[in-house]
N, C-alpha and C positions, 0 to 999 in steps of 0.2 A: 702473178706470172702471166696469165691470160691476157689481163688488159693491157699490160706492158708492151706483148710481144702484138699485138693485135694494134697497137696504138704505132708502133715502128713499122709494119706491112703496112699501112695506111697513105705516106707519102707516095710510094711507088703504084698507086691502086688509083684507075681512072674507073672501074663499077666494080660496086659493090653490090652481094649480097650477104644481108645480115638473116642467119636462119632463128626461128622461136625467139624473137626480140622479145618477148614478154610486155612491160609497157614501154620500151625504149629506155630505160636508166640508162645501162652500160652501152648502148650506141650514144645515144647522146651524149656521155659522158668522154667519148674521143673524138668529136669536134675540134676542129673541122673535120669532115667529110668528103671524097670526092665528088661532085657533082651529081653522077648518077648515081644513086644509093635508094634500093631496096631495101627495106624489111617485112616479114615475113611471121605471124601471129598465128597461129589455131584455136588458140582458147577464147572466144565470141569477147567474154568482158575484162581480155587487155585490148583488143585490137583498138576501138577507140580511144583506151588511155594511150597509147602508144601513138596513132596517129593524130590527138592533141597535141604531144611531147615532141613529135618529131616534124613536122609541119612547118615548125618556123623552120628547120636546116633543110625545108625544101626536099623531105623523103620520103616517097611513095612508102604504103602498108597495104599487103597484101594479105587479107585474111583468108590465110590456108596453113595447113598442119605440114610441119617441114617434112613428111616421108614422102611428099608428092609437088615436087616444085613446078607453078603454073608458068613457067616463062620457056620463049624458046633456047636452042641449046648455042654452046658456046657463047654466051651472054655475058661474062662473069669475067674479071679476071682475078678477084680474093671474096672468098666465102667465109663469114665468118659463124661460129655457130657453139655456141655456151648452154648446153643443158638442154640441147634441143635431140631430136630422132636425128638420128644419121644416116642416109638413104647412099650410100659409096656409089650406087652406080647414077643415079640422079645426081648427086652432086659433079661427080665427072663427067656428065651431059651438059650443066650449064656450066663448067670452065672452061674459058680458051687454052689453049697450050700455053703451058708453062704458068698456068693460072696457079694459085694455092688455095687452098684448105687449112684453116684453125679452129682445132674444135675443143674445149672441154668438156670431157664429158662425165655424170655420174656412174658410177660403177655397179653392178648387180651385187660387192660385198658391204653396201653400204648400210652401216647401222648394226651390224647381224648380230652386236652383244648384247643390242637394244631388246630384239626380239628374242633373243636366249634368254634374258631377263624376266623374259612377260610371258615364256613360255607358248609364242606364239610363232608361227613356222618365217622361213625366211620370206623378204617379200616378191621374190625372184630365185631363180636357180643361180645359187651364189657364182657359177662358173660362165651362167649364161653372155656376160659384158661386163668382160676383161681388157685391156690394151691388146692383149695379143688376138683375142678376137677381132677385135677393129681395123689394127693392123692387118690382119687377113683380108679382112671383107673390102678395106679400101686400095689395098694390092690387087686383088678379086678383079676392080673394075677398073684396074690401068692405073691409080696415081703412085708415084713414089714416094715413099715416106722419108721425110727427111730429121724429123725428130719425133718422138714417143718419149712419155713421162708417163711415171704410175707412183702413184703416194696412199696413204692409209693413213686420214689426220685425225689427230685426238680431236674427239666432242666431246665436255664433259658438263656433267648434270651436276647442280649442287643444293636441287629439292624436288619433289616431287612434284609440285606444280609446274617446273621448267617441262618436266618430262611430259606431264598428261599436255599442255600447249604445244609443246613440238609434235605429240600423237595427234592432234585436231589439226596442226597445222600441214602436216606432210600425208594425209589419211591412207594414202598406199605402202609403209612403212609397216603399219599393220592394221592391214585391209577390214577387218572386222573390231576393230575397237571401240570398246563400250566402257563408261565405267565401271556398270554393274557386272559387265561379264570377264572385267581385266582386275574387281575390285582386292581380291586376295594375292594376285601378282604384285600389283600397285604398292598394296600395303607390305609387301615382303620387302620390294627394292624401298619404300620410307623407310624401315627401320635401316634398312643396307646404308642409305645415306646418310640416315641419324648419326649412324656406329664409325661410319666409313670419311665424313665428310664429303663423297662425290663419287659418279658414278661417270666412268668412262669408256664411251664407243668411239669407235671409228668410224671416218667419212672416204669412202672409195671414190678418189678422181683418177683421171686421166686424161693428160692434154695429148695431142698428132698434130702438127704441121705437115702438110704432105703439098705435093705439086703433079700436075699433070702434065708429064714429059709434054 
């Protein structure tokens, strides 16, 4: 749904800014591009994967953490931004009027059966980033929202080692995992998948389109 609707804003968009590109996959993946096009990294070692990857389509990388965008304001007229911080009033500084905003973003109820599983607390105040929070906050700094989506998609586990890899792989999920200090949890949910076939969480997104009158 993201790259779809981000890939159809794109003809009508003379600059871009793309927020938390990571290493550029999904920008570069909706090529072409309008001319001016921004991306925007915080994590030290994607920015140079991202500005090998996007170089050739001729796209500045700015390596800075998207809750603090370094460019002057009204810069922008489509912000894109997948998984990144969402700064509503920063991003309504760099769009011109009637600029947009697409954002998905992860949710704070993300995984929480995971952690009810492992007996380990949530990783977030399940309430703290919701849709309807966002929607506030990007109301808050003037855009109008013109679509909001909220889903709860099944993940599902079907061993134990899917599980301990996605724990290494996501480490804020649950912030203190060890195997020796998760090892009686662990082995509770193997046998749960033994008996069960698979173990199933849910992933909290939510995409906004919004525009600034």
């Amino acid at each position: 749904m993201y790259a779809e609707r981000a890939s159809s804003l794109l003809p009508a968009a003379r600059r871009l800014l793309d927020l938390d590109t990571g290493g550029g996959e999904l920008l570069a993946s909706l090529a072409p591009l309008p001319r001016h096009t921004v991306a925007m990294e915080g994590w030290p070692p994607n920015i140079s994967i991202a500005d090998r990857r996007l170089r050739a389509l001729r796209v500045a990388v700015l390596g800075a953490a998207a809750d603090q965008i370094p460019v002057r304001g009204a810069a922008f007229d489509l912000v894109l931004n997948r998984h990144g911080a969402l700064n509503a009033a920063e991003i309504a500084r760099v769009l011109v009027p009637h600029g947009r905003l697409l954002t998905q973003q992860v949710g704070s109820r993300n995984g929480l059966e995971l952690n009810a599983a492992l007996g380990a607390p949530p990783a977030t105040d399940p309430a703290s980033w919701t849709l309807d929070v966002a929607v506030d906050q990007l109301r808050d700094a003037g855009l109008r929202v013109l679509d909001a989506r909220e889903e709860m998609v099944e993940y599902v586990f079907h061993d134990i080692g899917a599980v301990v890899f996605q724990l290494r792989a996501v480490p804020w999920q649950v912030r203190d995992f060890d195997l020796n200090r998760y090892d009686r949890r662990l082995r509770a949910l193997h046998e749960r998948l033994c008996s069960q076939g698979a173990f199933t969480t849910r992933d909290h997104r939510f995409l906004i389109e919004a525009e600034l009158p």
